[in-house]
C-alpha positions in Angstrom: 71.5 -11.3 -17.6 74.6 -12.5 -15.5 76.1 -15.8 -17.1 75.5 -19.3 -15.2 78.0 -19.7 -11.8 78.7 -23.4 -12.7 80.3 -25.7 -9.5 84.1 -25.6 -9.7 84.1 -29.3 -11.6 81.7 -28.4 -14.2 83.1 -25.8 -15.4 84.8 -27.6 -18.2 81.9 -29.0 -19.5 82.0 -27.1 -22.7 85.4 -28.1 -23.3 84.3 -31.6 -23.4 82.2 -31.3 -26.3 84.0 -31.8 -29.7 83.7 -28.5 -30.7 83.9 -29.7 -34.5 80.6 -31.8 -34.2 77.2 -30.3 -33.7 74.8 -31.2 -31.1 70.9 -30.8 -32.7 68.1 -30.3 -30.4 64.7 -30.2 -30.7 62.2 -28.9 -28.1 58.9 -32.0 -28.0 55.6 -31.5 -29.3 52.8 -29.1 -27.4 51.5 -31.0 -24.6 47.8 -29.9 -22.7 49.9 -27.8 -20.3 52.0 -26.3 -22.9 48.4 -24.8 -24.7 47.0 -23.5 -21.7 50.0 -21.3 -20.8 51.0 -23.2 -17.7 54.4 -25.0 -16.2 55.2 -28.7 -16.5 58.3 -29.3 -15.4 60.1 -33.0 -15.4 58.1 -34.5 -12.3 54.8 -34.1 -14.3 54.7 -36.7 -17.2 51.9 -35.9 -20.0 51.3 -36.8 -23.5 51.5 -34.8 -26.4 48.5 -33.3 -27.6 46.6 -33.9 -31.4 48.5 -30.4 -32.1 52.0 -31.6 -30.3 52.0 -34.6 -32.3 51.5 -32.8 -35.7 54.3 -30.6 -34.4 56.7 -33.2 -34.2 55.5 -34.9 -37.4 56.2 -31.2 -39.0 59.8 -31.4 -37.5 60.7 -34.9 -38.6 59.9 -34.0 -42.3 62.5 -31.4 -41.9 64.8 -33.4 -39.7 64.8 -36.4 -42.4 66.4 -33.6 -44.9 69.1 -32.7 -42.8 72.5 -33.3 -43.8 74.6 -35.2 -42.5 71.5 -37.0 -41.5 71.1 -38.3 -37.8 72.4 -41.3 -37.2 71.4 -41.5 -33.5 68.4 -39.8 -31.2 68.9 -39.3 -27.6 65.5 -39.1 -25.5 64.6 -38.5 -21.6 62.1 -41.2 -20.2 58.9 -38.1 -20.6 56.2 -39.3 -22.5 56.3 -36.5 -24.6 60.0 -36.2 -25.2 59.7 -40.3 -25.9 56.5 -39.7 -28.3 58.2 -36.9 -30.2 61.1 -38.6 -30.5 59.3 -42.0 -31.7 57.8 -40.2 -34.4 60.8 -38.7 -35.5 62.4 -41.7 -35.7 59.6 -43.2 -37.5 60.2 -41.0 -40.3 64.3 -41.2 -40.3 64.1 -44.6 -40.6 62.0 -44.3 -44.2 65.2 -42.6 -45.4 68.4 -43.4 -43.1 68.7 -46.9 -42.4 70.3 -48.2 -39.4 69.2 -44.9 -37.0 69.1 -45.8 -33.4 67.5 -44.2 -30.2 68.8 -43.7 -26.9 66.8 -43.1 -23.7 68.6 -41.0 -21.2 66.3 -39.9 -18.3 69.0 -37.3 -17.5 67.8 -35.3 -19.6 64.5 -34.7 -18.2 63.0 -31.3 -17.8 63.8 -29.7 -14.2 61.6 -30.9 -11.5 59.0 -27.7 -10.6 57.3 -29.3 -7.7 54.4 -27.2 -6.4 55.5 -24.7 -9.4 53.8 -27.1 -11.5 50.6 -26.0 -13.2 51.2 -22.1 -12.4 51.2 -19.6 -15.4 54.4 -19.0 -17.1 53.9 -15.6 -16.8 54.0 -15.9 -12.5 56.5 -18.3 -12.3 58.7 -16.7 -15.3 60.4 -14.1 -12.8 61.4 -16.9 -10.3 63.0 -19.0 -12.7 64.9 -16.1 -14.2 66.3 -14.9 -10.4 67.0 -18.8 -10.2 64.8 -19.4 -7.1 64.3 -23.1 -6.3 60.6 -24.2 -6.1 59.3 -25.6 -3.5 59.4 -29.8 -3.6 61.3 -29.6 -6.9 64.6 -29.2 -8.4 67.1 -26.2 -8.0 68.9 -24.4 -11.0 72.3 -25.9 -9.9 71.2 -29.6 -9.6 69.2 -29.4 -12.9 72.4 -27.6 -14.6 74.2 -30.6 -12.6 72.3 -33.4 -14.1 72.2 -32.1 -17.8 76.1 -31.6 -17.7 76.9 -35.0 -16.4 74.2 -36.2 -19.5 76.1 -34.6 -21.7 79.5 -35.9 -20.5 77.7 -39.6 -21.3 76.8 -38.7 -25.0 79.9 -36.5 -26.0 81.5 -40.0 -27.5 78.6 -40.0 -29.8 79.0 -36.9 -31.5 80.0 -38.3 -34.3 76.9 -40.2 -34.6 75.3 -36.6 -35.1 72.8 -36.7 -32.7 69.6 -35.3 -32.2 68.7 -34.7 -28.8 64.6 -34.4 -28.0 64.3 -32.7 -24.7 62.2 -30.1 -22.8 62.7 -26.6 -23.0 64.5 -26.4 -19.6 67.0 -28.5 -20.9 67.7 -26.4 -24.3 68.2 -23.6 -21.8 71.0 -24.9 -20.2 72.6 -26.6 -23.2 72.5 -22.2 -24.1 74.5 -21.4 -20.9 77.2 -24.3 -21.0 78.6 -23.1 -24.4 78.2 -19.6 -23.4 75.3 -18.2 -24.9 74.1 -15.2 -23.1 70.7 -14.8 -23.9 68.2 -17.3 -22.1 67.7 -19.5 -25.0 63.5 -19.9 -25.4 62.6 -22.6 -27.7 59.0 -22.9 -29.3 57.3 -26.5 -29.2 59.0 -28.5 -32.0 61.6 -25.8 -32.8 65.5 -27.2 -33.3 68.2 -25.4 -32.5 71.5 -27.1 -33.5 74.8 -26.3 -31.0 77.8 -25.9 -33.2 80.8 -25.7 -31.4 82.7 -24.5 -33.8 80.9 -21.4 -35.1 78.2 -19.3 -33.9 74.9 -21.5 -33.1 71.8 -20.8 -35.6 68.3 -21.1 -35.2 66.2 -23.4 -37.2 62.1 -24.5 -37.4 60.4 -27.0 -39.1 60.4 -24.2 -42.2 64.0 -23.4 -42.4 67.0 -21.5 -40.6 66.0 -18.0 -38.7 
């Protein structure tokens, strides 16, 4: 798959990570639209299900082991980024005192528009070819909006971060560091950018 064509003045974004630091991610719990198969993009705000929120309670056990622990969790505004990240937070603060959240509706999942509520497996070839939907978002603004997010957090790296997000957003945290295969994240999967070497893979269970 060709790499992203950033806009001229994003093209250092990368470069304004500290690439010593890692950036943790985790993609939110399932959500009713998750289960059934279908899109829900950032302009469709719904709840985690019974299943999403066991999901994130999974992850927060092993987030809570994680060393250095997190210190800070950055959020968008979605109810299901906000719930997953709540509950994470609940459990980090049974074990790392003074942890403290930040909302950043930046980093909301791309806006689908009338893609909303279509099966993955229809819509999967537009988003791939990079098509805009209709009433929603296009792949430049979204990669727009998550860059200029990440500009605002990169003085808190040192905070070690954990950012709860959609999997839209995971995707183009991938392509700004250079990954070349469309990263794919599973509901309450965490995938942790290291800067310095090559990223890895984790789950609730352990590194893949």
């Amino acid at each position: 798959m060709p790499s992203l064509a950033l806009p001229e003045d994003l093209t250092d974004v990368p470069t304004l990570v500290d690439r010593r630091l890692p950036l943790r991610f985790v993609r939110h719990g399932a959500t009713a639209p998750n289960l059934a198969g279908v899109r829900c993009g950032g302009d469709l705000d719904v709840p985690l299900t019974t299943v999403g929120r066991a999901q994130a309670a999974t992850v927060a056990e092993h987030i809570a082991r994680l060393e250095p622990p997190v210190k800070l969790i950055v959020t968008s505004d979605l109810k299901r980024n906000r719930e997953t990240a709540d509950i994470i937070a609940g459990r980090l603060a049974q074990v790392t005192p003074g942890v403290t959240m930040l909302v950043q509706p930046a980093f909301s999942e791309r806006r689908l528009g009338q893609w909303n509520l279509k099966p993955i497996a229809e819509t999967q070839p537009w988003l791939e070819a990079r098509m805009t939907p209709p009433g929603g978002e296009s792949d430049e603004q979204f990669t727009r909006r998550v860059a200029e997010a990440v500009r605002k957090i990169k003085q808190q790296l040192a905070l070690r971060p954990l950012l709860v997000g959609s999997k839209g957003v995971g995707r183009v945290l991938g392509e700004l560091i250079g990954l070349r295969d469309r990263l794919e994240l599973g509901n309450g999967e965490v995938w942790e950018f290291d800067f310095a070497e090559r990223p890895c893979l984790e789950t609730a269970w352990g590194a893949l």
